[in-house]
C-alpha positions, 0 to 999 in steps of 0.5 A: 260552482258550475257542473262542466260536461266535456266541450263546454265553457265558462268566462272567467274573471278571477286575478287567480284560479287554482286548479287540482284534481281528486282521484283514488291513486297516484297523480301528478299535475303540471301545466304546459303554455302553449300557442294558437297551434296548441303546442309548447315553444320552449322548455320553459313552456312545460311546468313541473317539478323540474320547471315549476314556475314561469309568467303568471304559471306555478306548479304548487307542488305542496298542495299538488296544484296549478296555479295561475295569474292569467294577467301575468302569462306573456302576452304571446301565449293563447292558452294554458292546458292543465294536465293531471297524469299517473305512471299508470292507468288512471280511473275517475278523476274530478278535475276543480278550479276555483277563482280567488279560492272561491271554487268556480267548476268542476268536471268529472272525467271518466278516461278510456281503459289504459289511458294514464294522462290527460288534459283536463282544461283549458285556459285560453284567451278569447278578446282581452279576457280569458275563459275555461273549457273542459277538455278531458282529453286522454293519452293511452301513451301516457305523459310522454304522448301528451307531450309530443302532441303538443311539441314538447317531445324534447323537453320530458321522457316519455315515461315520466309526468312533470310534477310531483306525484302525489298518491291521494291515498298513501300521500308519498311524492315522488320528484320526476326529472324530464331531460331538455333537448331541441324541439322538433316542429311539424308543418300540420297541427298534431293529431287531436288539435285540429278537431278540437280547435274546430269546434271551438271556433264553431261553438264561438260561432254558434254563440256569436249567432246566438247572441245575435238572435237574441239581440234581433228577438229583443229588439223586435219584441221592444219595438212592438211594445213601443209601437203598441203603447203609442196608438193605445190611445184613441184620442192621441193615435193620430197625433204628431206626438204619436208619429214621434213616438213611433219614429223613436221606437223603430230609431231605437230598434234599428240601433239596436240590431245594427249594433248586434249585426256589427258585434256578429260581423265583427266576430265573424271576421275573426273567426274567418281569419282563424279558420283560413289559418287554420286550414293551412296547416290542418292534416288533409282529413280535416282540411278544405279541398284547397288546403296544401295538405292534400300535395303534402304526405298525409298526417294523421287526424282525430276527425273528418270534415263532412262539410260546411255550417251556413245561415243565410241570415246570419252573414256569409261565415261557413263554418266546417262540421267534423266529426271524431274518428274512427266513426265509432258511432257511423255515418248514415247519409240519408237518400234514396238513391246512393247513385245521387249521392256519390260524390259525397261518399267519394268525399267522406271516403278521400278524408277518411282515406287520410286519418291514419297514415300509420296504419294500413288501411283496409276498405269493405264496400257493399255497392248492390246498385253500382252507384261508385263504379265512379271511383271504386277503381282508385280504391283497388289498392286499400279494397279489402275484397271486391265491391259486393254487387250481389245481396249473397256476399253480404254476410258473409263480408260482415260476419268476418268484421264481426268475427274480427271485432269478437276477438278483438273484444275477447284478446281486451277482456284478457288483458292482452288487447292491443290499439287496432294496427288497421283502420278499417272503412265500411260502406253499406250502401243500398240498406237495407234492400238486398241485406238479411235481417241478421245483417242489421244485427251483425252492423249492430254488433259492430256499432258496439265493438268496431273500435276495437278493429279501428273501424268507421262505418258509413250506411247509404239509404233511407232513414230507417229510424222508425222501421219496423224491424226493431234491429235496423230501426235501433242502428238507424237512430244510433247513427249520426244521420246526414241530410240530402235534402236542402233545408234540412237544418242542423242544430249546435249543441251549446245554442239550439240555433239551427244551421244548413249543411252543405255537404262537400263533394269529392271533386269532378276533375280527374287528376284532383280527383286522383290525387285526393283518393289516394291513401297517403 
């Protein structure tokens, strides 16, 4: 049985696989059918106690367990999520399934405080057979959330799971009743959908490439073999059979990589239609700057785009690298010169400036050297203050998010804590010339408790990751670091294969410009 981190993926090849969860208190299981939007399209798409069975999908409410045929899901669905929630906050849970009652995975999902429902795995389609992944994804709203994000606000009350309850402790069920009603459709995937379906299509990516290499190192290492053996014998190392053997030996290794190339094109194609479909209807945050989503009201996003992931050698598919929001751990573009990379900041800026429509948005800028006067003034309505020019406004600008962030943490610690009703932006740039020593600390302090003011931070300098202040060195490597210079590779976490980053740039044209600045 395989051990699944969060994000990872198995293939899976049983006629039936059976999923359940094991924690310590109340939990129900259900199931939702969904399409390639990850959203429901009907009430019979959401199994549980009410609804428990449909194609190739049953609740097993005796053993509180989700059972399916993948062979028997109609055909037009791309993917089953197997939920597991509770009425209220859940703690550890190991999430299992086996294939043909043989146990296949196991993931251990460790929630976020207040988070009561979560999406454990997914079953999704990928060519003709199915695969497994795990999600762990948590809703601090509960089922209710769970459910419209995924278009199945109709069909179940928000307070309520759809399955039986099982207590793993006491072993009483309870019967939940969702009540039916229209389902109402969004022109952007929800919130939570579209970075996950990101990085989904880049681990296909990166495992295609992978592959690829594979098949390329193979290749070559069997032709040098091959050609090895045939001039091995000095008697025969100049004869026509010798030519012959050599001419076999390179006939087979450019089979070989041709199949492998044609096999990564092919993938390749697919994965380029999917990401154009996707960015139709992706919010603006994560979407290209072409997108429609920039002329439409801005909806909220679970991540940003920074840019593109390309290899040359590997065919023209460029594949967009996202992160997660808020920016819990910062941004740090590594240059020398802020001024050179403006318009990258002007880009991360309009993206973030689109994450969270709900919420008032609140912009701090450390600007020592003037490198944004560019666009600063098209931020005037989000700045919290006027851009820091002067080193002695420093601290006392970040002392207050510390401030901000220590009574948020000490309302948490006493049960009265509440999601951040802002989304606050902090650009430092020019670090660390000009700032004091205890500013580093006072950004460390706000890597380990920003979250709880909503805040994402972006740092603008040199790589400090082996400074000798021991403060600026332990925030630089804690941060997620940006390359400038070109060639700098990235490496995908599923594959090691190594990757170019072109970062996107906030467009030149004013009035595209303009329009992509605004806060919403």
């Amino acid at each position: 049985m395989k051990q699944l981190q969060a994000g990872q993926n198995i293939p899976l090849s049983g006629e039936i696989v059976r999923f359940q969860v094991n924690t310590a208190g109340p939990l129900s299981v259900s199931a939702l059918v969904v399409a390639a939007d990850l959203r429901v399209g009907s009430a019979a798409d959401v199994l549980g106690t009410e609804r428990s069975a449909g194609p190739g999908v049953r609740v097993d409410e005796a053993a509180s367990a989700v059972v399916v045929t993948p062979a028997e899901v109609r055909a037009d669905a791309q993917a089953v999520l197997l939920v597991a929630a509770a009425q209220r906050g859940i703690g550890v849970v190991t999430a299992s399934l086996s294939e043909n009652d043989t146990p296949a995975a196991e993931f251990v999902i460790a929630p976020q405080a207040g988070e009561s429902a979560l999406i454990c795995f997914e079953l999704y389609r990928r060519g003709a057979g199915w695969k497994l992944r795990a999600v762990g994804q948590g809703y601090a709203g509960g089922i209710g959330e769970l459910l419209r994000a995924h278009g199945a606000d109709g069909y179940a009350g928000p307070a309520s799971a759809t399955a039986t309850v099982h207590d793993a402790t006491v072993g009483a069920p309870t019967a939940v009743t969702p009540p039916v009603g229209p389902q109402a459709e969004l022109p952007t995937l929800e919130v939570g959908h579209g970075l996950e379906r990101l990085w989904m299509i880049f681990e296909d990516a990166a495992r295609s490439a992978a592959a690829l290499e594979s098949a390329r190192g193979y290749a070559a290492e069997r032709l040098d073999q091959e050609l090895s053996a045939a001039v091995s014998d000095p008697a025969t190392r100049n004869t026509p059979a010798a030519d012959a053997a050599r001419s076999a030996a390179q006939r087979r290794h450019d089979e070989l990589t041709t199949t492998a190339e044609d096999n990564h094109r092919r993938d390749s194609t697919q994965l380029q239609r999917e990401l154009h479909e996707a960015d139709a209807v992706l919010p603006a945050a994560l979407a290209s700057w072409n997108s429609p989503a920039w002329d439409r009201p801005a909806a909220p996003a679970d991540g940003i785009r920074l840019g593109e992931l390309h290899a040359l050698d590997r065919g023209a598919l460029r594949v967009p690298y996202c992160v997660p929001i808020p920016l819990n751990r910062p941004l740090w573009v590594d240059t020398e010169s802020s001024a050179a990379v403006a318009p990258v900041i002007g880009a991360l800026l309009a993206r973030l400036l689109r994450a969270a429509p709900g919420r008032r948005t609140l912009v701090d800028l450390i600007d020592l050297t003037g490198a944004f006067t560019g666009f600063t003034g098209m931020l005037a309505p989000v700045l919290a203050g006027p851009p820091i020019t002067d080193h002695s406004d420093i601290s006392p600008r970040l002392q207050q998010l510390v401030d901000a962030a220590e009574l948020a943490e000490m309302a948490h610690s006493s049960g009265q804590g509440a999601p951040p009703a802002e989304h606050r932006i902090l650009l430092a740039a020019d670090f660390p010339h000009g700032y004091q020593a205890a500013d580093a600390q006072r950004l460390v302090a706000l890597l380990a408790r920003g979250d709880l003011i909503g805040l994402s931070a972006m740092i603008v300098g040199g790589n400090e990751s082996d400074s000798g202040d021991s403060a600026v060195a332990t925030l630089s490597r804690a941060c997620r670091h940006l390359p400038t210079v070109t060639g700098t590779p990235l490496f995908d976490p599923w594959t090691g294969n190594a990757w170019q980053l072109d970062l996107d740039l906030l467009p030149q044209e004013p009035e595209q410009r303009a329009r992509i600045l605004r806060a919403g």
